[in-house]
BAZA-316590 format. One record per residue: residue number from 1; residue in three letters; z, x negated, y of N, C-alpha, C in turn. Coordinates in Angstrom, 2 decimals. Example, Ala and Ser with C-alpha at 12.3 -4.5 7.8 and 13.67 -1.06 7.14 Angstrom:
2
1 | ALA | 7.80 | -13.19 | -5.69 | 7.80 | -12.30 | -4.50 | 7.80 | -13.20 | -3.30
2 | SER | 7.08 | -12.85 | -2.25 | 7.14 | -13.67 | -1.06 | 7.87 | -12.90 | 0.03
END
This chain:
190
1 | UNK | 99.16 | -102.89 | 141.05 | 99.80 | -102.17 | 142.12 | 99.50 | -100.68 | 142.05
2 | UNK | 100.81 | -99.66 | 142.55 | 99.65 | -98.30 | 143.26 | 99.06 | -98.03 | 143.92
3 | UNK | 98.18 | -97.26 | 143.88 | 97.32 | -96.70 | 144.75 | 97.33 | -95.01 | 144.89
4 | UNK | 96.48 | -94.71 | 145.74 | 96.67 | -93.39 | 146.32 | 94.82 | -92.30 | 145.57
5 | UNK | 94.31 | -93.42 | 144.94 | 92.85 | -92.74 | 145.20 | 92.75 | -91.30 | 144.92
6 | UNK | 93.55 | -90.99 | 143.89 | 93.08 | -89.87 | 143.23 | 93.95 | -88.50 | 144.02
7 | UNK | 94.71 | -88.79 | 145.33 | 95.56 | -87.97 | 145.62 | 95.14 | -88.07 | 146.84
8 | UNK | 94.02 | -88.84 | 147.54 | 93.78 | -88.63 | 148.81 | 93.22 | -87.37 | 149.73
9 | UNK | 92.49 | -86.78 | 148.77 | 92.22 | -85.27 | 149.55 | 93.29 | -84.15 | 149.88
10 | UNK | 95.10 | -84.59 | 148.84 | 95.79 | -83.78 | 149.28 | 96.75 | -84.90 | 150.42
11 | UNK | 96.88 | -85.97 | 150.89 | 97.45 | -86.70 | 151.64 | 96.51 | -85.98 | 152.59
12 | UNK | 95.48 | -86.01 | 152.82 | 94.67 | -85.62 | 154.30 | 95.06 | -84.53 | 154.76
13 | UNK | 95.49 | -83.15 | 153.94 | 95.74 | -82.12 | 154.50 | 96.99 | -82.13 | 155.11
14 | UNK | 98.13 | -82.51 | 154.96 | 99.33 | -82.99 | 154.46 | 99.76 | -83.82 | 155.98
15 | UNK | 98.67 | -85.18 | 156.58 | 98.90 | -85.62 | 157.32 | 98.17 | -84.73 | 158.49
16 | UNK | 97.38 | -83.72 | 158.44 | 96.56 | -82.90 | 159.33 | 97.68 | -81.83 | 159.64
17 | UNK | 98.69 | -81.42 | 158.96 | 99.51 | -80.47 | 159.36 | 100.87 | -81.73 | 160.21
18 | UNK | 101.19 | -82.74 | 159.75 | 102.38 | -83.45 | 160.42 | 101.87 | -85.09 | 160.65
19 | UNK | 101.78 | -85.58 | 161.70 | 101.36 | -86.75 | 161.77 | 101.96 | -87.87 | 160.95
20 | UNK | 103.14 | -87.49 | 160.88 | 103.83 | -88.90 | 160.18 | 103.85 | -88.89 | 159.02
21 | UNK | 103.27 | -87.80 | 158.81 | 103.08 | -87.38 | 156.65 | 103.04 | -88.74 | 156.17
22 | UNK | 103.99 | -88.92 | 154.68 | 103.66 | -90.27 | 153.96 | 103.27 | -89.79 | 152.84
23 | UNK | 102.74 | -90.76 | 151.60 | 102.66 | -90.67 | 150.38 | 103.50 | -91.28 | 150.02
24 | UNK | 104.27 | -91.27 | 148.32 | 105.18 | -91.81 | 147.80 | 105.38 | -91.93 | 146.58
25 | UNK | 104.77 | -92.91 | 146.09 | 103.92 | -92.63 | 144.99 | 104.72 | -93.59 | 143.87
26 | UNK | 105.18 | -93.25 | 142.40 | 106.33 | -94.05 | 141.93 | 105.65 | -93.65 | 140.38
27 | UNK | 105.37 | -95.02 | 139.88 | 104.95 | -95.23 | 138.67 | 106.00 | -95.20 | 137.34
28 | UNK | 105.64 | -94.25 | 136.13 | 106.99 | -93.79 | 135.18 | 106.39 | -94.73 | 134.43
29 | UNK | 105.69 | -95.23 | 134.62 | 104.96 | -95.96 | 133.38 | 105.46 | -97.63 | 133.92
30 | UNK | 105.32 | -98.03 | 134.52 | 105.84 | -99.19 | 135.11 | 107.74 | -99.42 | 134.89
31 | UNK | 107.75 | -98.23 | 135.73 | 109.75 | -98.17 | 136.13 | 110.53 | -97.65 | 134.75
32 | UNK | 111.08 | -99.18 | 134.12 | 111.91 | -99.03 | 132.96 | 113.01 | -99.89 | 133.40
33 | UNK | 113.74 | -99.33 | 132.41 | 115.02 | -100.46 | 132.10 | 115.57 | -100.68 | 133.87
34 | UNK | 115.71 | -99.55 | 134.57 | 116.50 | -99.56 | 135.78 | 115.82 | -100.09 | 137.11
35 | UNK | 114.52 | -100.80 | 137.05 | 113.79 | -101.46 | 137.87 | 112.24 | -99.98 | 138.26
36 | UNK | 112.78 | -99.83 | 139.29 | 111.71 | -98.44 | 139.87 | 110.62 | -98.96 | 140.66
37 | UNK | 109.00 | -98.62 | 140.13 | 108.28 | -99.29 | 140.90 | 107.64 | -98.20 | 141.94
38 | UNK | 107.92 | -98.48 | 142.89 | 107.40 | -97.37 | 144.32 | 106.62 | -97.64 | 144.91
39 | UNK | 106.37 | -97.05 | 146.07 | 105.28 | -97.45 | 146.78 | 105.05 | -96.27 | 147.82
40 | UNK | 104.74 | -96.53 | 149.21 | 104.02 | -95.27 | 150.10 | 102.80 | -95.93 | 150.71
41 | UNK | 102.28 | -94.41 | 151.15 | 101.06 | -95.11 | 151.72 | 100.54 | -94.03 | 153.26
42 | UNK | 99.95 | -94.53 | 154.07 | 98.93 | -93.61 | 154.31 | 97.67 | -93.69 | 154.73
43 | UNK | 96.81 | -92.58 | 155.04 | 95.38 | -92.88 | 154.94 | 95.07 | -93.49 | 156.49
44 | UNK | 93.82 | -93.73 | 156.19 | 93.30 | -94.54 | 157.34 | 92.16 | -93.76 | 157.82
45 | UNK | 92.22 | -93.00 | 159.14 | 91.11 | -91.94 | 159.58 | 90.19 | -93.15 | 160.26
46 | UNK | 88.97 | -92.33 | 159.44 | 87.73 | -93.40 | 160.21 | 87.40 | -93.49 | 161.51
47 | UNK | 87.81 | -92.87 | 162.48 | 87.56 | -92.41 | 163.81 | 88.62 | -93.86 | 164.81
48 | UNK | 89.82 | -93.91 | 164.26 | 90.37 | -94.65 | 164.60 | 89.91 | -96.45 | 164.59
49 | UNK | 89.68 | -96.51 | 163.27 | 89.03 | -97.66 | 163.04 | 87.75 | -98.10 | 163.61
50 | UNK | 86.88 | -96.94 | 164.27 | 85.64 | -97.16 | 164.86 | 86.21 | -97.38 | 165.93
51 | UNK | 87.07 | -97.33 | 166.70 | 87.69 | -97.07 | 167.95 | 88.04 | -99.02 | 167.89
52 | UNK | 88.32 | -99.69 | 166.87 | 89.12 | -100.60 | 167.24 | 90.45 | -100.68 | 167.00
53 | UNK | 91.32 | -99.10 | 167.05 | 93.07 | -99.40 | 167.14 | 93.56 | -99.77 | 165.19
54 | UNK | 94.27 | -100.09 | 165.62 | 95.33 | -100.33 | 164.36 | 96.15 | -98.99 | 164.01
55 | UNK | 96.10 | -98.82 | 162.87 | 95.98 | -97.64 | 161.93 | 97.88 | -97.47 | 161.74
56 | UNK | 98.64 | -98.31 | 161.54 | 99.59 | -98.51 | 161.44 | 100.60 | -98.32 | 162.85
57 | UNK | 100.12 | -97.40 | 163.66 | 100.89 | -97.71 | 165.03 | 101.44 | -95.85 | 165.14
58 | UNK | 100.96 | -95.52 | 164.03 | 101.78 | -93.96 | 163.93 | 102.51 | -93.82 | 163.30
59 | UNK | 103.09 | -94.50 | 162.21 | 104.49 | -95.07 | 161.26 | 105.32 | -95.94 | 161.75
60 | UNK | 104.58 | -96.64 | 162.93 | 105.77 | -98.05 | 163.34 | 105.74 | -99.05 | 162.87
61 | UNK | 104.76 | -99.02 | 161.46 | 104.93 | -100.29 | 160.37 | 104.64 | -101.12 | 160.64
62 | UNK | 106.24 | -102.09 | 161.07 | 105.45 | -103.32 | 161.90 | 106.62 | -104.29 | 161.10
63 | UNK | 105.90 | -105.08 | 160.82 | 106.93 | -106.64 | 159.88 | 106.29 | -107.08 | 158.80
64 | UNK | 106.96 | -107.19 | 157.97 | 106.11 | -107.67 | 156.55 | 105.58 | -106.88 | 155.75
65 | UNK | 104.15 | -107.30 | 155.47 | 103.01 | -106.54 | 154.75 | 103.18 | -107.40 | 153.00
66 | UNK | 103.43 | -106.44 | 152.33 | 102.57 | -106.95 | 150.57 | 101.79 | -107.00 | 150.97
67 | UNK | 100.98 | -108.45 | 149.37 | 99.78 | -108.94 | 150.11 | 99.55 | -107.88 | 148.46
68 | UNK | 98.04 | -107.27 | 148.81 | 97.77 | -106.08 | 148.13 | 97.04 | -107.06 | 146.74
69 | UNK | 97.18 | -106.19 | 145.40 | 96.13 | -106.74 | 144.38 | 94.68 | -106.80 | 144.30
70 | UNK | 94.44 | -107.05 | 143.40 | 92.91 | -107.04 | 144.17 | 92.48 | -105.21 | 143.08
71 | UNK | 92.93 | -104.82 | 142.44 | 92.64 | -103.54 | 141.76 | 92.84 | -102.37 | 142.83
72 | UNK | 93.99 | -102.76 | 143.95 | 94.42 | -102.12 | 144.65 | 93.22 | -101.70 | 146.09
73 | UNK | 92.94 | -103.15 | 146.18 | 91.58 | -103.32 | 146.80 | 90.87 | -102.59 | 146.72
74 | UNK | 90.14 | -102.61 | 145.15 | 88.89 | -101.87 | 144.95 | 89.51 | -100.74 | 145.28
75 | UNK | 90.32 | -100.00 | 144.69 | 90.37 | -98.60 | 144.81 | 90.71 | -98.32 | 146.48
76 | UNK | 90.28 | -99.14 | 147.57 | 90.70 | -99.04 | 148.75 | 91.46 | -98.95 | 149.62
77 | UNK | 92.41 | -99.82 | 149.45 | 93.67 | -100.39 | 150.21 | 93.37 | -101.19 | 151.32
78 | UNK | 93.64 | -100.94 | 152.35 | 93.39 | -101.27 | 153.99 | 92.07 | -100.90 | 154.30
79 | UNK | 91.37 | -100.02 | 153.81 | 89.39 | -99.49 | 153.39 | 90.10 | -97.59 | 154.16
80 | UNK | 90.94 | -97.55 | 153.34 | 90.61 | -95.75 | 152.97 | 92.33 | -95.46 | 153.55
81 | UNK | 93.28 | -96.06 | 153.09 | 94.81 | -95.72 | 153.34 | 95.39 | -97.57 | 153.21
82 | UNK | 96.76 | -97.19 | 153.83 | 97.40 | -98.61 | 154.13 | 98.90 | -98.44 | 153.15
83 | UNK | 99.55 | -98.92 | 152.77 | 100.52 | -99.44 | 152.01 | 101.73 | -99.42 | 153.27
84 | UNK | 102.77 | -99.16 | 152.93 | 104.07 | -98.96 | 153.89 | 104.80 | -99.59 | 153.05
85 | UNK | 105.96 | -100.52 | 153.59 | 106.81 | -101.38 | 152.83 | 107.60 | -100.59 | 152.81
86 | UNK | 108.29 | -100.49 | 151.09 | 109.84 | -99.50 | 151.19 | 110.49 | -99.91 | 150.65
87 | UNK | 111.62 | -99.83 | 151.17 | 113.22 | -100.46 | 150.48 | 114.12 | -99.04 | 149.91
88 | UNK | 114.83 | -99.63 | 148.96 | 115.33 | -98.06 | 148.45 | 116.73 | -98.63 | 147.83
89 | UNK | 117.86 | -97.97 | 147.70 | 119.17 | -98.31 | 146.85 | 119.29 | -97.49 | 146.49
90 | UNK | 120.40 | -98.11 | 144.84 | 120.38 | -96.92 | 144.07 | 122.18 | -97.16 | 143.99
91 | UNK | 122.90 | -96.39 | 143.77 | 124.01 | -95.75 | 143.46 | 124.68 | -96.33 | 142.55
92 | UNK | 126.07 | -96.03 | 142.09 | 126.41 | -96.35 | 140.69 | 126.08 | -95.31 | 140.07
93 | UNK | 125.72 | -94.37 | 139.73 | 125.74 | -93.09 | 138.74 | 124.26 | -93.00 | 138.93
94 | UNK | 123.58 | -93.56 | 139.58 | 121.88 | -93.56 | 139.41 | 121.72 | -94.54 | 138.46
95 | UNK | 122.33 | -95.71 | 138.78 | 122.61 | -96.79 | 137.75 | 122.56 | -97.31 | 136.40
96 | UNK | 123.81 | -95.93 | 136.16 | 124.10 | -95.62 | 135.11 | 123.45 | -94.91 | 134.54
97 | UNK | 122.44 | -93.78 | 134.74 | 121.48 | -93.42 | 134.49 | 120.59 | -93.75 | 133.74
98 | UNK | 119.86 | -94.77 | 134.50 | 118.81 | -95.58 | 134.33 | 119.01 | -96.23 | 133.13
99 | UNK | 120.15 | -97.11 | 133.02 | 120.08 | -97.87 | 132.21 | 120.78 | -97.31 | 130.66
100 | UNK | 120.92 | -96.25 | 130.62 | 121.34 | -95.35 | 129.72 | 119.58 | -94.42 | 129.02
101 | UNK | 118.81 | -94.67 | 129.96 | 117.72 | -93.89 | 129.17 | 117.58 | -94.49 | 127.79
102 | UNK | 117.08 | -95.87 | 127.87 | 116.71 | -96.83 | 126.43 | 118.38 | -97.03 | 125.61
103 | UNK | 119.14 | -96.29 | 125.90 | 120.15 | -96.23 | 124.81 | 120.04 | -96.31 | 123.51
104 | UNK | 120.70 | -96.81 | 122.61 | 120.61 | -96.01 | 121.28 | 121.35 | -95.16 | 120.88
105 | UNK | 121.28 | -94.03 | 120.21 | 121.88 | -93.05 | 119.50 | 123.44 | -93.66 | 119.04
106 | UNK | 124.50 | -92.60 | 118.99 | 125.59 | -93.43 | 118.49 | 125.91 | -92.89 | 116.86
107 | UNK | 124.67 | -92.09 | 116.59 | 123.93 | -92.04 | 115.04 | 123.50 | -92.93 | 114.30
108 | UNK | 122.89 | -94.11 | 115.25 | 122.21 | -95.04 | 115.24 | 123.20 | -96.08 | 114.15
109 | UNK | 124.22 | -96.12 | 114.35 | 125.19 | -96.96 | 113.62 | 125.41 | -96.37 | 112.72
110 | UNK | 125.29 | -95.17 | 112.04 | 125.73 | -95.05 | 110.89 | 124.61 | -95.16 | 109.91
111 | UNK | 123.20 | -95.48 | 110.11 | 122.36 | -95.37 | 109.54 | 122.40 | -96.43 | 108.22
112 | UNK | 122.42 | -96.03 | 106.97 | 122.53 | -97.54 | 106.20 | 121.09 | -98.46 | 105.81
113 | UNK | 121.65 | -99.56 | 105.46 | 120.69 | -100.52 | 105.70 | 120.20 | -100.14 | 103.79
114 | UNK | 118.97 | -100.95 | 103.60 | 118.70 | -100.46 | 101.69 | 119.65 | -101.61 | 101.61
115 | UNK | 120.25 | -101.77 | 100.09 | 121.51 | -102.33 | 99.29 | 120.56 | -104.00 | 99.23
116 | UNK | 119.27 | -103.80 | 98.71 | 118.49 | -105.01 | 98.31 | 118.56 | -105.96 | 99.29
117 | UNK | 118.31 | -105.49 | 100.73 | 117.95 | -106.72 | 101.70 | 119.92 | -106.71 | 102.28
118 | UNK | 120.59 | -105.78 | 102.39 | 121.68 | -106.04 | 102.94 | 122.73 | -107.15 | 101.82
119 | UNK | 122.55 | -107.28 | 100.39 | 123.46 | -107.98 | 99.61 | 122.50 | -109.28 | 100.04
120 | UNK | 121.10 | -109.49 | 100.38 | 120.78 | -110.73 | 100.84 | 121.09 | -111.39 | 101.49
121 | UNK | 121.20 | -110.37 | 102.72 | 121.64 | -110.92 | 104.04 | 122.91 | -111.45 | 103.82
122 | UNK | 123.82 | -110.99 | 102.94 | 125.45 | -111.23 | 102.86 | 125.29 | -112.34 | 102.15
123 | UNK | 124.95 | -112.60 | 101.63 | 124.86 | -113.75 | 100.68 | 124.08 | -115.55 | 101.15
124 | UNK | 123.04 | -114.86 | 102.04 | 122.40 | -116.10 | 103.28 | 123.87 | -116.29 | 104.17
125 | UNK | 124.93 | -115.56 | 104.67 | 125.50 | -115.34 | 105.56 | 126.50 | -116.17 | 105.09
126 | UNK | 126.72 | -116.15 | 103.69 | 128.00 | -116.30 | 102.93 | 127.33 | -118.19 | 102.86
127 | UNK | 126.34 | -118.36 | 102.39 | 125.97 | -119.93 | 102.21 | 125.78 | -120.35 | 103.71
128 | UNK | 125.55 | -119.92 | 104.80 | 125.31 | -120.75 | 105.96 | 127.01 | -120.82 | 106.51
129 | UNK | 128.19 | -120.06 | 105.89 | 129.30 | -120.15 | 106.62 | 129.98 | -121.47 | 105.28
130 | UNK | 129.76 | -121.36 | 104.21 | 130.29 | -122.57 | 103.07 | 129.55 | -123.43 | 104.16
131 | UNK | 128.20 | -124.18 | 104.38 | 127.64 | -125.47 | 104.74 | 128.50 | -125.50 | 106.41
132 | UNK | 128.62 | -124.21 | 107.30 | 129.23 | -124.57 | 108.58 | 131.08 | -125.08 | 107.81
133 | UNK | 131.66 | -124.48 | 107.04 | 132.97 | -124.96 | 106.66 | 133.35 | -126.40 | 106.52
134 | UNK | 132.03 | -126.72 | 105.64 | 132.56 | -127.90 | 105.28 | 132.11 | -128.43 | 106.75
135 | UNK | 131.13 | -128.50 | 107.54 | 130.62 | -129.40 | 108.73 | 132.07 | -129.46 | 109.85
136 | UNK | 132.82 | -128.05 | 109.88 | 134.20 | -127.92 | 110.55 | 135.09 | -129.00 | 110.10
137 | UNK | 135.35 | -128.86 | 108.80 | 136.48 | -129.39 | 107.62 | 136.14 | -131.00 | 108.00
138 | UNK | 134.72 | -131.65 | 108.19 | 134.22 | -132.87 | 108.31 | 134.70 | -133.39 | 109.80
139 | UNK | 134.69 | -132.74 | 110.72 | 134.51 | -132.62 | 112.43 | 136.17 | -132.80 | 112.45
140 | UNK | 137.12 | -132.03 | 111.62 | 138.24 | -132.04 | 112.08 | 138.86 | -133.41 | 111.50
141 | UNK | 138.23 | -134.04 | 110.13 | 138.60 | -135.10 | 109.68 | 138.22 | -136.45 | 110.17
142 | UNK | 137.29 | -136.28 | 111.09 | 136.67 | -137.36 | 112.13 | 137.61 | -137.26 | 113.39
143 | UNK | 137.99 | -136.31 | 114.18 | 138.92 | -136.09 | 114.97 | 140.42 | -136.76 | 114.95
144 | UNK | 140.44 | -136.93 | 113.74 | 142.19 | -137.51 | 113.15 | 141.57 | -138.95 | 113.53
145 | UNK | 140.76 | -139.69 | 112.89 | 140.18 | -140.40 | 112.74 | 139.91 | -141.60 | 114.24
146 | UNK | 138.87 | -140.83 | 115.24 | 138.73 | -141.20 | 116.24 | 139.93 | -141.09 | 117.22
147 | UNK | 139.82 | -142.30 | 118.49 | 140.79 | -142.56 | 119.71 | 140.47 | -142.13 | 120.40
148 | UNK | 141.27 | -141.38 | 121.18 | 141.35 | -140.54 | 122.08 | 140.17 | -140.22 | 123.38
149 | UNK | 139.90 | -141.63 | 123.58 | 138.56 | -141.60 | 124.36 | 137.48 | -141.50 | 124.03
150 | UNK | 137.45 | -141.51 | 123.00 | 135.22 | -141.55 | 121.97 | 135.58 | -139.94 | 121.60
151 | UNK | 136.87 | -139.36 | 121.61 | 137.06 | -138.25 | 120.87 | 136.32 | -137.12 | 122.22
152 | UNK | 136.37 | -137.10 | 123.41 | 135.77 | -136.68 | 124.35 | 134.09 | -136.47 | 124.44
153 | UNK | 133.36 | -137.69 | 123.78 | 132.34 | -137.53 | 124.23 | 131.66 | -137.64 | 122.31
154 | UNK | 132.66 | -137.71 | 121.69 | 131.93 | -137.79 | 120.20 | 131.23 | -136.49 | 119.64
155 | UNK | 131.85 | -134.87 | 120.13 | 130.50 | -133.83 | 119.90 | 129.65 | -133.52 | 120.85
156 | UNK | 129.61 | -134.55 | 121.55 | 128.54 | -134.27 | 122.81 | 127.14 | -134.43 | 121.97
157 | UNK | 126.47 | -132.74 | 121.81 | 124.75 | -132.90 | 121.33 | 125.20 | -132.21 | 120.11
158 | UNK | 125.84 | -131.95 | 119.35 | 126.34 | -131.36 | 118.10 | 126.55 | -129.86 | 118.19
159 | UNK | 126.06 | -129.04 | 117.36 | 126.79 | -128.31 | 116.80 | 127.90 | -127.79 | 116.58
160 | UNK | 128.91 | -126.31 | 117.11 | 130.50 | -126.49 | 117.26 | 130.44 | -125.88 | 115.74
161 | UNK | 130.48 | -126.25 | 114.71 | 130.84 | -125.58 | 113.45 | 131.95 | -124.34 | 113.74
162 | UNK | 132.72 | -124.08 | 114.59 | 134.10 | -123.58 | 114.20 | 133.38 | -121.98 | 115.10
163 | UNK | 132.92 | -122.34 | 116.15 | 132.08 | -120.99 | 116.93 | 130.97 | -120.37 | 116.34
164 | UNK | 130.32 | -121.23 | 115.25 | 129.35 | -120.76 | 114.89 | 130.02 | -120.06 | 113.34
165 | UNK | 130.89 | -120.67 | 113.05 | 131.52 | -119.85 | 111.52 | 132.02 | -118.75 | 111.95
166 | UNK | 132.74 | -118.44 | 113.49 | 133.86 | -117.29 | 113.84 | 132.68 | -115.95 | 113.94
167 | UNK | 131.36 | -116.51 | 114.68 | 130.29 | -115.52 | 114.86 | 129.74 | -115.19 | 113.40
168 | UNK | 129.91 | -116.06 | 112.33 | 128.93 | -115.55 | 111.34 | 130.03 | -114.31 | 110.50
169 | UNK | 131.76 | -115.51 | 110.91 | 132.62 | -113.94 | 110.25 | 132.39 | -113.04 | 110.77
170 | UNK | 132.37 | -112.61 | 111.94 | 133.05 | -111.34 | 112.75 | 131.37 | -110.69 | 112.53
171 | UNK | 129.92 | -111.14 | 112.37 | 128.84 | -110.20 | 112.16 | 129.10 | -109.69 | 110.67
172 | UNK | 129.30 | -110.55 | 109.73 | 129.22 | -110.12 | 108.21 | 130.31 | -108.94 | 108.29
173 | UNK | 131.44 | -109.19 | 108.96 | 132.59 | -108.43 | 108.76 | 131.92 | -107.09 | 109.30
174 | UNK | 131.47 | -107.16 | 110.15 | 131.13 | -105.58 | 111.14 | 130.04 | -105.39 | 110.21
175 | UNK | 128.67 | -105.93 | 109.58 | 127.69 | -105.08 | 109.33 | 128.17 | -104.56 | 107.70
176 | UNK | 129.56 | -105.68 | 107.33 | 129.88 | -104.73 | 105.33 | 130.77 | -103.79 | 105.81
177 | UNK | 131.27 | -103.31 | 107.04 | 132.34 | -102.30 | 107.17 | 131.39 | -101.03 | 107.83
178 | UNK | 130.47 | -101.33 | 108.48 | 129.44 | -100.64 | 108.81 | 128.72 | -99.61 | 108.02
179 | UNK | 128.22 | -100.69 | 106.68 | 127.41 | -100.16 | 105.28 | 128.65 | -99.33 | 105.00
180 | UNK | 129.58 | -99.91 | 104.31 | 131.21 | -99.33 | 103.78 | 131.29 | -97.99 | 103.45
181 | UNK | 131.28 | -97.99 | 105.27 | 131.91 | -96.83 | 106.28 | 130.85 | -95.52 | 105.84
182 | UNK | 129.05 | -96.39 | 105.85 | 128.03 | -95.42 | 106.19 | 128.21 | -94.82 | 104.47
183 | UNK | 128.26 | -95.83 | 103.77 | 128.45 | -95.25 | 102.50 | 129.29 | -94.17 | 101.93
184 | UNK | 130.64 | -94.28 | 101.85 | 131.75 | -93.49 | 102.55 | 131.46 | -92.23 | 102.91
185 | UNK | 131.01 | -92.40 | 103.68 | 130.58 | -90.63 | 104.31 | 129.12 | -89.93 | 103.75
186 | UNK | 127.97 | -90.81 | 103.53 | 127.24 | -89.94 | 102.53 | 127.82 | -89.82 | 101.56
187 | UNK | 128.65 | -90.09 | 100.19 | 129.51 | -90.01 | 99.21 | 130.02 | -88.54 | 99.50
188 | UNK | 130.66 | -88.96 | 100.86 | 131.95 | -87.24 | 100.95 | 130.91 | -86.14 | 101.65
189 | UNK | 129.62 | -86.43 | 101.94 | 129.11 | -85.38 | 103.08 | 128.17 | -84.77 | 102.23
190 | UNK | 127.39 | -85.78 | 101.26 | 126.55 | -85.06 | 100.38 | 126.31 | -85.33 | 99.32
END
């Protein structure tokens, strides 16, 4: 969880000039991939707590409490300052934002692969689509074969040969037009 420890001597001044002062404290290290981890807080004057009152009755914060970590603990959570529940929405163009940081480059695609492992890959690609052909070619000759009702429940648990050959064309096709392409243009560029 966050915590406030290392920022509490400037929260004190902060809440000494405006009572309702908050902290708001938002971890970059946590908040990726569009999911923001936040957090407010404020401190807890010792005077009050000797008194008996509840610390939380100058924010209003009244409903559901996070139940705190225990790291959060040590560093003194409900001890020193209290945790404020916050809700926050984000936008479409905040959105879009966010989830645009971990992008990749659209450089990124032209990069070529070395010749050694890419004629491998084409060639694993090329024998797993011959063994899915014939398993299709087999599936469709059992189909003629079987009545109409066993034909319903006869690839139930199987393998669709015909989805798995269309995916292995359409990757081989994009990553040799890819190389092709990348080739192609180092040739004419340098």
């Amino acid at each position: 969880g966050l915590s406030v420890s290392n920022i509490c001597h400037r929260l004190q001044s902060f809440e000494a000039l405006n009572q309702r002062a908050v902290a708001v404290v938002v971890d970059p290290i946590q908040s990726v991939k569009g999911k923001v981890v936040i957090d407010a807080f404020r401190l807890i004057n010792p005077q009050t707590m000797m008194l008996g009152q509840e610390p939380r009755q100058t924010t209003s914060n009244l409903g559901h409490l996070n139940k705190p970590s225990i790291q959060a603990l040590i560093h003194g959570l409900n001890r020193h300052y209290y945790s404020i529940a916050i809700n926050y929405r984000k936008n479409e163009l905040e959105e879009k934002m966010l989830l645009n940081l971990h992008k990749k480059k659209w450089t990124d695609g032209l990069t070529l692969r070395r010749f050694d492992t890419h004629s491998k890959t084409n060639e694993q690609t090329v024998q797993e689509m011959l063994n899915l052909a014939i398993k299709y070619n087999k599936a469709v000759q059992e189909e003629d074969e079987l009545p109409p009702e066993k034909l319903a429940i006869a690839n139930v648990g199987r393998q669709d040969a015909k989805k798995h050959l269309e995916e292995h064309v359409s990757n081989l096709m994009s990553s040799n037009i890819v190389q092709t392409l990348g080739t192609m243009l180092d040739t004419v560029v340098f």
